[in-house]
VEXVEXRO-936719 format. One record per residue: x, y, z of N, C-alpha, C in turn; residue in three letters. Coordinates in steps of 0.1 Angstrom, whole numbers, padded with zeros to 4 digits, always signed. Example, Ala and Ser with C-alpha at 12.3 -4.5 7.8 and 13.67 -1.06 7.14 Angstrom:
2
+0132-0057+0078+0123-0045+0078+0132-0033+0078ALA +0128-0022+0071+0137-0011+0071+0129+0000+0079SER 
***
This chain:
271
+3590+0642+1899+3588+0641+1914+3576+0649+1918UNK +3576+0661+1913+3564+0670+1918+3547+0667+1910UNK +3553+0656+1899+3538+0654+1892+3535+0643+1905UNK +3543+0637+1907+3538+0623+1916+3534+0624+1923UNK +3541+0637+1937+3534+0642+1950+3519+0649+1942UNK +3522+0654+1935+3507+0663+1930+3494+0648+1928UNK +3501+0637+1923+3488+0631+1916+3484+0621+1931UNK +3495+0623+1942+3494+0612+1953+3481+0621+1962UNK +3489+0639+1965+3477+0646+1972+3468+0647+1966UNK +3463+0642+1955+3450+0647+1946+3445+0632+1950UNK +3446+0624+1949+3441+0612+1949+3438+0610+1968UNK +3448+0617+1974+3444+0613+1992+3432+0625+1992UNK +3431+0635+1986+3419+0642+1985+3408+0636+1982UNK +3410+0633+1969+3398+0627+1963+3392+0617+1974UNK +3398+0607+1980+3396+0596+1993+3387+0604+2004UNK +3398+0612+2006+3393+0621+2016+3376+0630+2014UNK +3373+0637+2001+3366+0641+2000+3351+0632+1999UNK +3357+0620+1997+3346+0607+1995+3342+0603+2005UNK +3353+0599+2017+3345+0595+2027+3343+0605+2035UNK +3345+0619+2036+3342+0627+2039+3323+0632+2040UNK +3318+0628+2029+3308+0624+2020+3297+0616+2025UNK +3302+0605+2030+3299+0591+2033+3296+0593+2050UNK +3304+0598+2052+3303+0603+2067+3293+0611+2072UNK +3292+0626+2063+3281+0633+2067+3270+0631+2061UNK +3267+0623+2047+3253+0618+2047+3250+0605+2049UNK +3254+0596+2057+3249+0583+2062+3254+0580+2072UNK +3266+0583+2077+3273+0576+2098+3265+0585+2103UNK +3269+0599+2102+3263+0609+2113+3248+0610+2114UNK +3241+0608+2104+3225+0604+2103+3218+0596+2115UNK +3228+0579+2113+3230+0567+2118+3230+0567+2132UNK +3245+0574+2132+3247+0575+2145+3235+0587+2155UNK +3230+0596+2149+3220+0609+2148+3209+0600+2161UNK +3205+0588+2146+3193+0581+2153+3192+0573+2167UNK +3206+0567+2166+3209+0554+2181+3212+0571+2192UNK +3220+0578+2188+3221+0591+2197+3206+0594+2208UNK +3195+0599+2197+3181+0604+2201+3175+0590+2204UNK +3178+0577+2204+3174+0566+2208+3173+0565+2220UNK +3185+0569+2228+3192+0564+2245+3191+0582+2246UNK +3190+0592+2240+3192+0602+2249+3190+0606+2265UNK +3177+0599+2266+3168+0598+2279+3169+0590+2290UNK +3179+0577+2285+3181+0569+2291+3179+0555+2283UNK +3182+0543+2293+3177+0527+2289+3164+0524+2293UNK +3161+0533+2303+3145+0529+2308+3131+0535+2293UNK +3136+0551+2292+3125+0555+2284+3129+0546+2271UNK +3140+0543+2269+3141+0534+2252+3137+0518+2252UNK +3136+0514+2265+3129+0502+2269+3112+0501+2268UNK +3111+0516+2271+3095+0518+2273+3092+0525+2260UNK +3097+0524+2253+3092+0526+2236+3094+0517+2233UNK +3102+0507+2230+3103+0496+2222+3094+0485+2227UNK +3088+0489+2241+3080+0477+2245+3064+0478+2245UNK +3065+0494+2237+3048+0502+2235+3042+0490+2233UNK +3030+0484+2232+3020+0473+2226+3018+0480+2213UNK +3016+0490+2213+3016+0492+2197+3026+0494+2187UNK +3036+0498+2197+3049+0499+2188+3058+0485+2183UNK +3051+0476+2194+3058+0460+2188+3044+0459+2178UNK +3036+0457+2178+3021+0453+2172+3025+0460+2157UNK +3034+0475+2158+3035+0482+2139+3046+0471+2135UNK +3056+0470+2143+3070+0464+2131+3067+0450+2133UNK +3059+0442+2144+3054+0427+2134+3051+0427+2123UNK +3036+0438+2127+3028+0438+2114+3037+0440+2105UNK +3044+0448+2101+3057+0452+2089+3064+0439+2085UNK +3070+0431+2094+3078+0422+2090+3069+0406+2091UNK +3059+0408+2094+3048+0399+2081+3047+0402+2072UNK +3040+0413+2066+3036+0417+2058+3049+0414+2051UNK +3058+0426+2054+3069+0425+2040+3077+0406+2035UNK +3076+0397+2050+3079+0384+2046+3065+0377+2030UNK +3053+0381+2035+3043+0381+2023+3048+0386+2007UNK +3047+0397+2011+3055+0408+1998+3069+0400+1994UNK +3080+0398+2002+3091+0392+1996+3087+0377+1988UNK +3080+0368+1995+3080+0356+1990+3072+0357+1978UNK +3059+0362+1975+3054+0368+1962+3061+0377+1954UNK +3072+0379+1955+3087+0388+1946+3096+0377+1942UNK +3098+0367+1952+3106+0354+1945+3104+0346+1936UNK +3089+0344+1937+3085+0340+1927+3083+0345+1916UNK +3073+0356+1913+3069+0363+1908+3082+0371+1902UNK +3091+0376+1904+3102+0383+1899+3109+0367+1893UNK +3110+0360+1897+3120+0347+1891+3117+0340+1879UNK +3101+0338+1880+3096+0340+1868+3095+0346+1851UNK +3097+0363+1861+3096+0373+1853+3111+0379+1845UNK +3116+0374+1853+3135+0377+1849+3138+0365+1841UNK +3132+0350+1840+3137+0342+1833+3126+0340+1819UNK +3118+0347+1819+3111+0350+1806+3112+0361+1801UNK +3122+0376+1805+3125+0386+1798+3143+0383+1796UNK +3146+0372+1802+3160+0364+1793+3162+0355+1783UNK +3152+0344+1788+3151+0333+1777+3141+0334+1766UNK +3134+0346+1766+3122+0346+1753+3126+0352+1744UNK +3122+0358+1730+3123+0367+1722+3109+0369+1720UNK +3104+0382+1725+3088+0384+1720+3084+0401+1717UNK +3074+0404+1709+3074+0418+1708+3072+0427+1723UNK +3069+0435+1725+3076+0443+1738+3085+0440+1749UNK +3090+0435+1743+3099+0428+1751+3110+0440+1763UNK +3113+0447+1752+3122+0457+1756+3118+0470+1766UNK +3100+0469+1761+3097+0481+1772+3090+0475+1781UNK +3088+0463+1781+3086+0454+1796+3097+0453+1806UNK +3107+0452+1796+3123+0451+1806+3124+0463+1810UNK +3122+0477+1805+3123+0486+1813+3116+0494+1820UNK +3099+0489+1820+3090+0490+1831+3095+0487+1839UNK +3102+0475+1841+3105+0466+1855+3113+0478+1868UNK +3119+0485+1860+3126+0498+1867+3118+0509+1871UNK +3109+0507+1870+3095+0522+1867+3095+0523+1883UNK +3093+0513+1892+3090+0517+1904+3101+0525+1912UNK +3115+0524+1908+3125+0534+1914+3125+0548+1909UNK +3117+0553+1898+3120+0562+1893+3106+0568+1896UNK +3094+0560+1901+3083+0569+1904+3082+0574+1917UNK +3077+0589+1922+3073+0587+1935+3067+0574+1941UNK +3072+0568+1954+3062+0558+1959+3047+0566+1964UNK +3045+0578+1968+3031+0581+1967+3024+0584+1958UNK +3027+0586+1945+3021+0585+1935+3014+0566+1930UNK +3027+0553+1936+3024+0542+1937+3012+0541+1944UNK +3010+0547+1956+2997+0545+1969+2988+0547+1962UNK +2995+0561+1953+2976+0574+1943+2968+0559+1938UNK +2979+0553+1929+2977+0543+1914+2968+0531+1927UNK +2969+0527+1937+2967+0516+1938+2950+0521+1945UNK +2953+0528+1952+2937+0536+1958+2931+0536+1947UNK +2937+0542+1939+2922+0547+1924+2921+0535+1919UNK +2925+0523+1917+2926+0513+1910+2920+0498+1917UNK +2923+0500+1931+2916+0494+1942+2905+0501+1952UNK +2902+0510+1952+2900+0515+1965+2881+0514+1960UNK +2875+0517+1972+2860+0517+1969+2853+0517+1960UNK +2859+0531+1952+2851+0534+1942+2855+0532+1928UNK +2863+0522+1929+2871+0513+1919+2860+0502+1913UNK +2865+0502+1901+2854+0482+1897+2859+0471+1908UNK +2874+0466+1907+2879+0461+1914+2872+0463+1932UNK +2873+0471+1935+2867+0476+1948+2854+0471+1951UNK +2848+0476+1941+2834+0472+1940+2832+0458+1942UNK +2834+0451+1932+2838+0436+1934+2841+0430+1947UNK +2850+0435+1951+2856+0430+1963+2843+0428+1971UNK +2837+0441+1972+2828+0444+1983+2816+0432+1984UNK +2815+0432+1971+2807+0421+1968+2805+0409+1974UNK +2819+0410+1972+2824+0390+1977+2827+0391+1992UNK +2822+0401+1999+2824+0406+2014+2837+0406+2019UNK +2844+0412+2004+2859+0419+2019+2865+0431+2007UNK +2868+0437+2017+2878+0447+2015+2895+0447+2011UNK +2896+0457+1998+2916+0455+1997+2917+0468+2004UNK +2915+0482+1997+2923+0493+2004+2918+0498+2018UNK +2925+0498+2029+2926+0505+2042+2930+0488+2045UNK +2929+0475+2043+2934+0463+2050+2945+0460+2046UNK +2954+0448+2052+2964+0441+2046+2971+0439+2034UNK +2957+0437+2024+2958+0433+2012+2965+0443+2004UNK +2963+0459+2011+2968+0468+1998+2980+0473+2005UNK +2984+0469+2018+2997+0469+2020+3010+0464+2015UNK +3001+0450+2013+3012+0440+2008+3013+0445+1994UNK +3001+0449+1986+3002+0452+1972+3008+0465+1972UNK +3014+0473+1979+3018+0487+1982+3034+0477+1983UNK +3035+0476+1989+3051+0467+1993+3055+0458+1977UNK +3046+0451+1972+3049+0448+1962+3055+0454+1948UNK +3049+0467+1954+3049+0476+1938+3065+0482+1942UNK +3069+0486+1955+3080+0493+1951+3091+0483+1956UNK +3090+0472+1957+3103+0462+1958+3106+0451+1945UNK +3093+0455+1936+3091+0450+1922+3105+0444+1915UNK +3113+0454+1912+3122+0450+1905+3136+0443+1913UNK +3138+0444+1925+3145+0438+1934+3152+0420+1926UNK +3143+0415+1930+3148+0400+1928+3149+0395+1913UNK +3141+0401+1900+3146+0401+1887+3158+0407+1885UNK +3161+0418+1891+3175+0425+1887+3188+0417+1896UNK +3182+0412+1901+3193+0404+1904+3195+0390+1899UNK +3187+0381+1899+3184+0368+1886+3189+0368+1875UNK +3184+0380+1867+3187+0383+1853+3203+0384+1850UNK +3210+0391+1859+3223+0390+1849+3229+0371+1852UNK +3226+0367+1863+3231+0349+1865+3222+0342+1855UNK +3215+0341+1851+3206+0338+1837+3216+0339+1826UNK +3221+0357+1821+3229+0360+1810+3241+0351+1809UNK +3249+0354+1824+3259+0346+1824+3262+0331+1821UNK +3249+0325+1823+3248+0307+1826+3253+0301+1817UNK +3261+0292+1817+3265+0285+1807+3256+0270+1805UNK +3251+0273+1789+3241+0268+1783+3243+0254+1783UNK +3255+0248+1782+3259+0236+1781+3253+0234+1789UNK +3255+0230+1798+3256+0223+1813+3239+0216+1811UNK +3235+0230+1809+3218+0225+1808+3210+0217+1797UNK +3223+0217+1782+3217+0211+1767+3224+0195+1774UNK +3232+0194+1785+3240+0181+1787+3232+0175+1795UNK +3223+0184+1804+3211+0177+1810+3196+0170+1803UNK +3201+0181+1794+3189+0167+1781+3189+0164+1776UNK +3203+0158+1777+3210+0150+1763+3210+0138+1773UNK +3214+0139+1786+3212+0126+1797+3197+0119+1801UNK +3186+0130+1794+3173+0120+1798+3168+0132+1809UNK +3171+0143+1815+3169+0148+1821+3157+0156+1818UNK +3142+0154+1825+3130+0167+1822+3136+0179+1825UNK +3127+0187+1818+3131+0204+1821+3127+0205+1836UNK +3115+0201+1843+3117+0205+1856+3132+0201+1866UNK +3132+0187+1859+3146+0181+1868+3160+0190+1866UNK +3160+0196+1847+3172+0203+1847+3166+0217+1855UNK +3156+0225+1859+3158+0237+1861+3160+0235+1876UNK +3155+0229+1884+3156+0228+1899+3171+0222+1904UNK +3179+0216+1891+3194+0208+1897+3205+0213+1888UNK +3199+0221+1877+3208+0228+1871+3204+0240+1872UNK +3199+0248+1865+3195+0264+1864+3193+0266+1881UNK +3187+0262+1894+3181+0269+1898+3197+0272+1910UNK +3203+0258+1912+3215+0262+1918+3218+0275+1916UNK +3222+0276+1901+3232+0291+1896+3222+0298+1898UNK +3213+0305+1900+3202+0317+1900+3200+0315+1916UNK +3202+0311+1925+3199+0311+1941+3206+0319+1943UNK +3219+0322+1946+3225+0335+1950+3218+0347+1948UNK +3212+0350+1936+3209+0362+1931+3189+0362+1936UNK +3188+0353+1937+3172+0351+1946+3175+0355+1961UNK +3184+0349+1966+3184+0353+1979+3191+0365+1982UNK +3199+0371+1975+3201+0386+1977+3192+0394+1975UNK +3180+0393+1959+3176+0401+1958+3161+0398+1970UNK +3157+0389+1974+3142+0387+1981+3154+0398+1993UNK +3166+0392+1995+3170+0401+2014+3167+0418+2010UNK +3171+0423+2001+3171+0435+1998+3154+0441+1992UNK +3146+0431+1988+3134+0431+1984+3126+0436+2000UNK +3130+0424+2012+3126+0425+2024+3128+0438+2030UNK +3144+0443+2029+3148+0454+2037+3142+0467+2031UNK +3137+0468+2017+3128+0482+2013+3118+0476+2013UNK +3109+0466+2019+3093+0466+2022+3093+0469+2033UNK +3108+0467+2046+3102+0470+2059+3102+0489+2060UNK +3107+0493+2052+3111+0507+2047+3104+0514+2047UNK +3094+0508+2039+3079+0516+2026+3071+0525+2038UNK +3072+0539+2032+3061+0547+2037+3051+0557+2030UNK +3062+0561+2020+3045+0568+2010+3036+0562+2004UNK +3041+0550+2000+3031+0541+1990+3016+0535+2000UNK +3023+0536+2012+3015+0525+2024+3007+0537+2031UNK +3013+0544+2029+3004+0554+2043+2990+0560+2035UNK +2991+0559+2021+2978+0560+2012+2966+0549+2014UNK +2973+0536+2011+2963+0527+2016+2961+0523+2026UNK +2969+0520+2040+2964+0511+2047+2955+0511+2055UNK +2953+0528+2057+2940+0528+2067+2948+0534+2081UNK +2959+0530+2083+2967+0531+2095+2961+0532+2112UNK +2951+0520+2109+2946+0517+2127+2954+0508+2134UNK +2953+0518+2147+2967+0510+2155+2962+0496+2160UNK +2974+0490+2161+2973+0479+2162+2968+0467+2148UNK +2961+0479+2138+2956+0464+2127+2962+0469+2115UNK +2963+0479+2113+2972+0485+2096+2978+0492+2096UNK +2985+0497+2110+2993+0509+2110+3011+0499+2113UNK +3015+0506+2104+3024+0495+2102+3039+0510+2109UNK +3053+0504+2108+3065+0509+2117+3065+0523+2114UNK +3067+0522+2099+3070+0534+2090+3065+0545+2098UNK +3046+0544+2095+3039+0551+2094+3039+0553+2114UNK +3038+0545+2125+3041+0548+2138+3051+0558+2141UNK +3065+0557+2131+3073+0565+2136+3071+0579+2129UNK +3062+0580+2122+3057+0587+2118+3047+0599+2128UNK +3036+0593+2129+3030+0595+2141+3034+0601+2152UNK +3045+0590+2163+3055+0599+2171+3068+0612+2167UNK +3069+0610+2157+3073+0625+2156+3062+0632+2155UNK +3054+0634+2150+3042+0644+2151+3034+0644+2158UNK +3037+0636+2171+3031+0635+2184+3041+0640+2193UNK +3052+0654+2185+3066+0653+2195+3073+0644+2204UNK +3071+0634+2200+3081+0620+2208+3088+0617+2202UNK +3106+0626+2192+3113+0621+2187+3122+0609+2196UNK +3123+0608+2207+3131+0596+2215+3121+0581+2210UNK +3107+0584+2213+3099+0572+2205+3103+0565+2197UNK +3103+0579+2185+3102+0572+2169+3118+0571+2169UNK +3126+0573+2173+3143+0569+2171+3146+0552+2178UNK +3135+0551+2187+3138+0540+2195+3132+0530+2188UNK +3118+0530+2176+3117+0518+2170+3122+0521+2156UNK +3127+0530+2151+3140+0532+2143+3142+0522+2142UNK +3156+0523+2156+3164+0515+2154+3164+0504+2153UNK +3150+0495+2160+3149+0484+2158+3148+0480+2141UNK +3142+0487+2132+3142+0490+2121+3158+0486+2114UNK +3166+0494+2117+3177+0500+2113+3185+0489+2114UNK +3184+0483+2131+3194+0470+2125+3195+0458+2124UNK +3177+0453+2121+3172+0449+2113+3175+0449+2099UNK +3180+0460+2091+3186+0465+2080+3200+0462+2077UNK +3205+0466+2088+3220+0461+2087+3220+0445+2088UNK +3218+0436+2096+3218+0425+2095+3215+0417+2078UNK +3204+0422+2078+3199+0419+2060+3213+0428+2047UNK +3215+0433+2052+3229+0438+2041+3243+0433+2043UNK +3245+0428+2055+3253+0424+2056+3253+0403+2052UNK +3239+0400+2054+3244+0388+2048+3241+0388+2033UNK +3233+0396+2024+3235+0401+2013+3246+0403+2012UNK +3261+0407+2015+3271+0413+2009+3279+0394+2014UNK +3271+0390+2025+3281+0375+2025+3275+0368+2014UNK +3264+0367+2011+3266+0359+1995+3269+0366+1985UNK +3270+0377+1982+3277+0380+1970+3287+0380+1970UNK +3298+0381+1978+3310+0376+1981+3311+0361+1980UNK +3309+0353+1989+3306+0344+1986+3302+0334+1963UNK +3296+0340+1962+3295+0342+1951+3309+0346+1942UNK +3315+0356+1946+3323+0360+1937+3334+0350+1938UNK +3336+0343+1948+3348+0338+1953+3343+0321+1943UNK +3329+0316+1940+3326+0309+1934+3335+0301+1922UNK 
***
């Protein structure tokens, strides 16, 4: 009797000390931000969210990062179904590059892409040549977005790939079926779930990105200064009510994208 009460209070602890956890580093944060949002009222949080430039940063963001995700769909879909279905020499430290961008600072990503694109780069050079510019424009935004939502949509592909059952697809070419016909009616069904979760979650940390981006973009308002880096700005222009108020637009923006991520993978599981 007294092991049972012991292993029942240890375990409503352990609950307890978890969401306990959960509470003070991510609700109260949350709640922190919508708080300092309205502190002032509906009028001043109306008149930040309606800045010309404060709508002009999170367009620009959520183009940009729609660019960045659809070049991750592909490009990650590709790349997750040729580090499943190949056997080739580096194979294995290619698969675990793919992870390198979570484990690097993203300003060190910004350093890599300035020194690699930026003026005084060959690439750079080049550019100039052909009369345009990548680093302080668009281009090294998106390629700033690209680098740290990289592994997003392969890590999600890749294990629906491992799992697939091979039949289905040796029965599609045993019927006369081309490989494009079996990958778009067989393979690509079973791998959509895991494309559209990982591009949603690809989207939700490009609209995110701020160390990698505030290296390159140049950050002129209105043309490369993108949410991140605005809310950035207004805090160090002492206007925390500002940068809380396009936060949030941010924020539940975020939630929306995680939440229908968690409806297809549910959805999925129920499959």
């Amino acid at each position: 009797m007294n092991a049972m009460l012991r292993s029942r209070w240890w375990s409503f602890g352990f609950r307890s000390a978890i969401m306990l956890y959960f509470i003070v580093l991510i609700v109260l944060p949350i709640l922190g931000v919508y708080a300092q949002s309205f502190s002032l009222g509906w009028t001043p949080f109306r008149d930040s969210v309606s800045d010309p430039l404060a709508w002009k940063s999170v367009l620009l963001t959520i183009r940009l990062a729609l660019v960045a995700t659809v070049v991750n769909v592909l490009i990650g879909t590709m790349v997750g179904w040729v580090l499943i279905r190949y056997r080739f020499y580096g194979r294995r430290i290619l698969n675990s590059l793919v992870d390198l961008p979570f484990a690097l600072p993203t300003a060190v990503g910004g350093l890599m892409i300035l020194l690699l694109l930026g003026p005084g780069s060959a690439v750079g050079e080049a550019a100039e040549r052909l009369g345009f510019q990548i680093v302080f424009h668009e281009p090294a935004i998106v390629i700033a977005m690209l680098f740290v939502t990289f592994p997003f949509v392969i890590r999600a592909v890749q294990p629906l790939l491992e799992e697939m059952d091979k039949s289905e697809e040796e029965a599609a070419y045993t019927l006369g079926a081309s490989k494009a016909k079996t990958f778009f009616q067989v393979i690509f069904p079973t791998i959509l779930p895991g494309i559209l979760s990982g591009a949603m979650l690809a989207f939700a940390r490009a609209l995110a990105e701020f160390g990698a981006v505030v290296l390159v973009a140049g950050n002129i308002p209105g043309k490369t200064l993108i949410a991140s880096v605005y809310i950035f700005g207004e805090v160090e222009s002492d206007n925390p009510q500002g940068a809380a108020a396009v936060s949030i637009v941010l924020l539940t923006l975020s939630f929306l994208i995680l939440w229908t991520v968690n409806v297809i993978q549910s959805r999925r599981g129920r499959a």
